[in-house]
N, C-alpha and C positions, 0 to 999 in steps of 0.2 A: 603485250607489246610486239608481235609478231613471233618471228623463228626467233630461238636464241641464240644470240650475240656475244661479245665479250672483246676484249683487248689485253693485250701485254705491257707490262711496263719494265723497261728493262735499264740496265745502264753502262757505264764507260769504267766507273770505280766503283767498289764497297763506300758506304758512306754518302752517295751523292744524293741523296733522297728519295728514298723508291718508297722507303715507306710511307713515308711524309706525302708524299703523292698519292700514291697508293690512296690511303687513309680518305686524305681531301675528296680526291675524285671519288670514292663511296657515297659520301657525304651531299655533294655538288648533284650527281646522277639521282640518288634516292630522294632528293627530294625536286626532284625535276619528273620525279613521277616515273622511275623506272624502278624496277623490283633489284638489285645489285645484290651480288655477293664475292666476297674476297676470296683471294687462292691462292696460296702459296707450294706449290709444288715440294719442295725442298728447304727447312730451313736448319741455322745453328743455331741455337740460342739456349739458355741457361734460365731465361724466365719466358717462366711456362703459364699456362692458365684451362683450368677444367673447361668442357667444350659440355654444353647440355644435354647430352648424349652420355655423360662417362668418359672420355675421350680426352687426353692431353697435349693442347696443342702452342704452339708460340704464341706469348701474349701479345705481341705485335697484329697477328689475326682476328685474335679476338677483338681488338680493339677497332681494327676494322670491320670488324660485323655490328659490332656499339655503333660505327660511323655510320653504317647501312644500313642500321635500327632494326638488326635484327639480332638472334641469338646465334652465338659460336658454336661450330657442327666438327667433328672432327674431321669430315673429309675437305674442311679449308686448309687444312695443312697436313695432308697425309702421310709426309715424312718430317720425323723432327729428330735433330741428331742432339744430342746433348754432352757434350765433352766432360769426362769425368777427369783425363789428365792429358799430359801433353801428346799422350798416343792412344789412348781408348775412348769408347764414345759408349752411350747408350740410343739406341735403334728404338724412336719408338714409331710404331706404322700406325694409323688410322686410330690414332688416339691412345695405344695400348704399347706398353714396349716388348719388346722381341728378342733382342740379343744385347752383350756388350761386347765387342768388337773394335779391333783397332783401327786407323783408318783405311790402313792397305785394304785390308779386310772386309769392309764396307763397299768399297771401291770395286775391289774385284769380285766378290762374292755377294754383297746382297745388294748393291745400286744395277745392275743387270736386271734383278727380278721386277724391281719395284717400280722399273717404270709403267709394268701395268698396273699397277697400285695408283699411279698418279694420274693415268687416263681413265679408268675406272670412278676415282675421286671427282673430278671434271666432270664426268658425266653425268654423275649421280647430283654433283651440283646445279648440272644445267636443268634438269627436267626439273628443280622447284625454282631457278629463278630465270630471268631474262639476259644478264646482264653480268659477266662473270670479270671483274676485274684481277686479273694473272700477275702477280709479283716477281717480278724475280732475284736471281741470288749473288752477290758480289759484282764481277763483268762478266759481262754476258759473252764475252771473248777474249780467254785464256786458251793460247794455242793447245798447252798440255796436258788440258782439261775437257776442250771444246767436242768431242769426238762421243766421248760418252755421259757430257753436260745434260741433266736432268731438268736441270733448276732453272734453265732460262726458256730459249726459246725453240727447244724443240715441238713442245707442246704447242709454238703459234702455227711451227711446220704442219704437225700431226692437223691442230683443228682448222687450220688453215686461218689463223687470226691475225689481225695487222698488229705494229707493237708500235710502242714508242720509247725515245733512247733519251736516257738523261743522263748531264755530266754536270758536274759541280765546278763552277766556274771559281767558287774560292779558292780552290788548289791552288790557280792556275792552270796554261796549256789544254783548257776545255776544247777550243774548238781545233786543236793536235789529239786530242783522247776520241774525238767523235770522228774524225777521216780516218783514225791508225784503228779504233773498230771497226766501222764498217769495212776498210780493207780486210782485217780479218777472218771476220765472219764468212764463211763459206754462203755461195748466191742463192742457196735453198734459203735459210737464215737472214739474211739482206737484205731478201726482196720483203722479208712481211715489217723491216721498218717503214711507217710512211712517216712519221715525224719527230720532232726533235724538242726536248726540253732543256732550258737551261738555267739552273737551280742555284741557288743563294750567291743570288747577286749583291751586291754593295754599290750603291750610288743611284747615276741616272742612266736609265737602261735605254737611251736615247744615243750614246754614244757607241753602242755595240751595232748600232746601225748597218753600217759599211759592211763589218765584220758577219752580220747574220744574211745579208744579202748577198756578201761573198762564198757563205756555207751551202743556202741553199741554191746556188749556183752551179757551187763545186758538187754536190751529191745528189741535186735532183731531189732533197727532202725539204720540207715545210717546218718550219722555226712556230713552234704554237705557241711559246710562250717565253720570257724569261721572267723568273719566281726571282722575289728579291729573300736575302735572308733573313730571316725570321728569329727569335726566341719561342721555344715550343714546352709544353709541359706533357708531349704524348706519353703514354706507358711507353716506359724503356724497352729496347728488343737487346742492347748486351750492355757490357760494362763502360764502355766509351763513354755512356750517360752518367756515369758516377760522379758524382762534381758536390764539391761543401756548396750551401746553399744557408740563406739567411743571413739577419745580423742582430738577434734579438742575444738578453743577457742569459739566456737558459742553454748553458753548452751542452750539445747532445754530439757523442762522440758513436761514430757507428763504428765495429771492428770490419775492413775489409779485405778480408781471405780473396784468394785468388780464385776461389770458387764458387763465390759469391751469387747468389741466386733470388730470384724474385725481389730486388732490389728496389722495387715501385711500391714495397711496404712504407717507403720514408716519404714517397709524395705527401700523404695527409699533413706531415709537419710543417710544411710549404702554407697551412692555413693559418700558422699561428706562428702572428709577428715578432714573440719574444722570443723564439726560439734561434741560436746557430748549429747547423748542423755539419760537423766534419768530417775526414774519412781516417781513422786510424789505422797505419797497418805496421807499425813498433812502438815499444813500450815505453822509448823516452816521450813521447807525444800523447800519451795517453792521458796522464796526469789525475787530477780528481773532480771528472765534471760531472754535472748535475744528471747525465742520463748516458747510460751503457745501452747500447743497442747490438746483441746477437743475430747478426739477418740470419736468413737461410742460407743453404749452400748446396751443391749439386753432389760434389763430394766431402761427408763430415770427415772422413779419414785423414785428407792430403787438407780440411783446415784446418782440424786441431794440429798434424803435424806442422802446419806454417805459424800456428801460435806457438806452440813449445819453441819453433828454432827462432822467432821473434822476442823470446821470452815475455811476451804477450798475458800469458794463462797465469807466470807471478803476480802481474803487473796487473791484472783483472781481481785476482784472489787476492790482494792487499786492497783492494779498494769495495770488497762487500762492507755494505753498511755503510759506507759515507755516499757513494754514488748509488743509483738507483739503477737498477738491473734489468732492460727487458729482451727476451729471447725466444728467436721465432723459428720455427719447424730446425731446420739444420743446427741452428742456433740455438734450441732449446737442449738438444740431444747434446750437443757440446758439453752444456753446465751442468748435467747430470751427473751420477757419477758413476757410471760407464755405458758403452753404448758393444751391441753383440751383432754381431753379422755372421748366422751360423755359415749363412750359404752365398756369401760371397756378392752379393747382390750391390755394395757399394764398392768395395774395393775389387771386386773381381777375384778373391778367396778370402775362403773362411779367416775371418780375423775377430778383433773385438781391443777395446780401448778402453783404459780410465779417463773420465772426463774431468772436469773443471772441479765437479764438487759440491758446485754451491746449493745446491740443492739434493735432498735423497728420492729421488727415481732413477730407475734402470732405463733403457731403450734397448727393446731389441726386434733388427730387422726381421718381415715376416718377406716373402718373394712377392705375395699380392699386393701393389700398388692400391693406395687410397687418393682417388682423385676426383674432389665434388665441390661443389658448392654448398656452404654448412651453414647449419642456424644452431647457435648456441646461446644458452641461458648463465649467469654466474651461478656458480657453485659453492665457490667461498661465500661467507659472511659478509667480508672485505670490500667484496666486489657486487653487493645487494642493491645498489641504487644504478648499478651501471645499465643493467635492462637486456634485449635480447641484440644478440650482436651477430654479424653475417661475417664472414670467412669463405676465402676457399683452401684448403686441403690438398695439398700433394707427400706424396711421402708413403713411405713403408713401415717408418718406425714405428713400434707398437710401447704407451709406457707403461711398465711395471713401479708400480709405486712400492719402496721400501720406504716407509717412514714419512715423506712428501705431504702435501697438503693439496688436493687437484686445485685448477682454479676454475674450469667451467665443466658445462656438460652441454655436448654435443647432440643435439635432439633430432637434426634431420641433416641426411646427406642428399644430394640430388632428388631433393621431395620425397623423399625415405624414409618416415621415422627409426629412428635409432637412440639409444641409451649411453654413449662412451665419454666417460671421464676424462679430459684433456688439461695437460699445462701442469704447473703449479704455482703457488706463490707464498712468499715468506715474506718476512719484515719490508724489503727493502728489492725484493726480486719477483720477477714472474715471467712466466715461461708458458707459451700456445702450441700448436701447430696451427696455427690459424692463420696463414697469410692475410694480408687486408686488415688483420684487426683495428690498426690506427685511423682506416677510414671511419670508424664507429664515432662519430663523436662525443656520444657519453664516455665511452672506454677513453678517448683519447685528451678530454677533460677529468678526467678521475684520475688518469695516469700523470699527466701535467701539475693540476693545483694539487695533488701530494708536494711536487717539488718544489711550485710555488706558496704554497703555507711555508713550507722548510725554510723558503729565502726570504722570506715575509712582501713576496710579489703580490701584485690584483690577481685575484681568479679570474678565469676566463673559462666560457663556457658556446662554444662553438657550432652549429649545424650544419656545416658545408661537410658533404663525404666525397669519397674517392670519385666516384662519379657523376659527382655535380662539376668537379676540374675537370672530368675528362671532354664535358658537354661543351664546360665553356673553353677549352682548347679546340674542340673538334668545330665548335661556332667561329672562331677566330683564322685556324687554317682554312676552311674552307671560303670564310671571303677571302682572304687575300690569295687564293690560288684562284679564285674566279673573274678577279681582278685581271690577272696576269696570265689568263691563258686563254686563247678566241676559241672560246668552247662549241662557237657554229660551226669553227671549222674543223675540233679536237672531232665533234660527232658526226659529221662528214664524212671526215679522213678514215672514220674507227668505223664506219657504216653501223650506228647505235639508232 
């Protein structure tokens, strides 16, 4: 397709849809017959996703390289910050992480280095594709921020790329948020906006008329589009997507810790009509429903500490045996009973915890992160008809089984044969590190019609996985954003 090219997409607030855009426009370009690939410079997020390299990077990424129809590379997201408490973070660079550090600290001390880290990334991405679509991170114009801002558009300065600016017009004050940035923005900065999006709209975007003729009047930019708003099923990028969902009679209660991670385990549920799914995060609400759901978490430390002071971990352990138990990486380590961190790798020192209990295995953290894409077989008995099931892997915790019962075996990491006993399960509980496993549909009918025999519901026996939702959300945004934005002139303006 010639030299390569790329664009920025930047915006006025956190939330106004960069990624939603983002995504679409992968989607829209790649099959318009351009080779794309997504980039995110800089991000925060708490669900993460294996990059086919070995590499850990925002599942938000990843899901944009799904929309590009291709495979996630670590250098799509060469920095990923992961907050482990209200003041430390974990640093992971180019897939791998590096320090934990607080954010002063980050700030002052390793966001300086990295931005060669993120031109470097850029580059290494442009020489395989044509066509780089650049994310960026919150607003792109934070006076207090803007000087040693990473995440947005320096990088359009550096490669010399036009950007485009989106504001969420359901605030409110959208076209006040788009004159009060661009005023902002220093004229190095400025100049590479050439146009303007304007994102979840409500009604008839016919009446914005006056008002968009008046914008680009006022700034000399080009109005490409107004997106109306949407209902979306993308992979979540943080917790703002947390929302009960369903209204079927199988109550699934998920416990949500404030540290809550890779939370896009509970889409699959979304397949099956009988289910409601809600978000517990105290013990008078918890009650005795048909499904416990342990997610993962970023830090198991500060969740089990928010179960104990929610008195949470009673309220779980009086209900082994009537409610059905399932608990995934963070979550599994939780219901164990204890988890060891010689070297400080979660909590930032040596510490160690008694867990929940309800099952006998140890966890104890190793410093070497596991981060792959897995293919596992059941191991139990129990779980003989379920067949081979795909997962990805993030984590350090390693289990030591005292007495436990594994529930699968891990056969390949990253196209790797391997041999490692994971999970466990008992009567009425079981426990992975396996993110994704609910996409499985045999797993996630075997896990269901237990509960449905018990209530004397119909079985149900499902074929839709994780990424057959994500195809037909990623087919649904990208009409209606092609609808709503003059793509002759988006590729114009963006010289693609």
């Amino acid at each position: 397709m010639g030299n390569v090219s790329g664009f920025v997409v930047v915006a006025t607030s956190s939330s106004a849809g960069k990624t939603f855009i983002v995504t679409a426009l992968c989607r829209i370009l790649t099959d318009r017959g351009y080779r794309v690939a997504p980039f995110k410079p800089q991000n925060m997020s708490l669900n993460s996703f294996p990059a086919v390299d070995g590499g850990e990077i925002a599942l938000a990424q990843a899901m944009q390289a799904y929309a590009a129809r291709i495979e996630p590379l670590s250098i799509m997201n060469p920095i990923l910050l992961k907050p482990l408490t209200t003041s430390l973070l974990e640093i992971v660079v180019r897939g791998r992480p590096i320090a934990i550090a607080s954010f002063g600290e980050y700030w002052a001390r390793y966001r300086p280095a990295l931005w060669r880290v993120v031109v470097e990334s850029f580059d290494r991405l442009s020489s395989i594709h044509d066509t780089i679509i650049v994310e960026g991170a919150g607003s792109c114009a934070e006076p207090n921020l803007i000087d040693g801002d990473i995440a947005n558009l320096r990088i359009a300065v550096e490669k010399k790329l036009p950007a485009i600016l989106v504001a969420d017009i359901e605030r409110g004050g959208a076209f006040a948020s788009i004159i009060g940035t661009l005023e902002i923005l220093p004229p190095s900065m400025r100049e590479r906006i050439v146009g303007i999006v304007i994102n979840k709209f409500v009604g008839d975007p016919r009446i914005l008329e006056p008002a968009i003729k008046w914008l680009e009047s006022r700034t000399g930019r080009k109005v490409l589009g107004v997106i109306p708003k949407i209902e979306s099923r993308l992979w979540p990028e943080d917790a703002q997507n947390l929302e009960p969902f369903g209204s079927g009679s199988i109550d699934v209660a998920v416990i949500s810790y404030p540290t809550i991670a890779n939370f896009g385990d509970l889409d699959p549920l979304r397949f099956e009509v009988d289910t409601r799914v809600r978000m517990v995060s105290d013990a008078a609400s918890l009650g005795e429903p048909d499904l416990i759901i342990l997610p993962g978490c970023r830090s198991t430390v500060k969740a089990f500490e928010w179960l104990r002071k929610r008195g949470l971990d009673i309220a779980i352990k009086k209900v082994v045996g009537v409610s059905t138990i399932l608990a995934i990486c963070g979550g599994a380590q939780i219901a164990g009973k204890r988890v060891v961190d010689l070297y400080g790798v979660e909590a930032g020192v040596p510490t160690h915890f008694e867990g929940l209990g309800i099952a006998k295995y140890i966890t104890v953290y190793s410093i070497d992160k596991i981060v792959s894409h897995s293919y596992a077989y059941p191991y139990a008995s129990e779980l003989s008809d379920v067949g081979e099931l795909w997962g990805y892997e993030i984590h350090r915790g390693r289990v030591v089984y005292d007495g436990a019962k594994p529930a699968f075996q891990i056969v390949s990491r990253n196209r790797v044969l391997v041999y490692e006993l994971d999970g466990a399960i008992d009567d009425m509980f079981i426990a992975t590190h396996l993110h994704g496993i609910l996409s499985n549909p045999c797993f996630r009918a075997w896990l269901l019609n237990s509960i449905r025999k018990r209530r004397g519901l119909p079985l149900r026996y499902g074929e839709t996985t994780w990424f057959h939702l994500l195809e037909q959300e990623l087919s649904k945004i990208a009409k209606v954003v092609a609808q709503s934005i003059d793509l002759d002139l988006l590729q114009k303006l963006l010289g693609i």
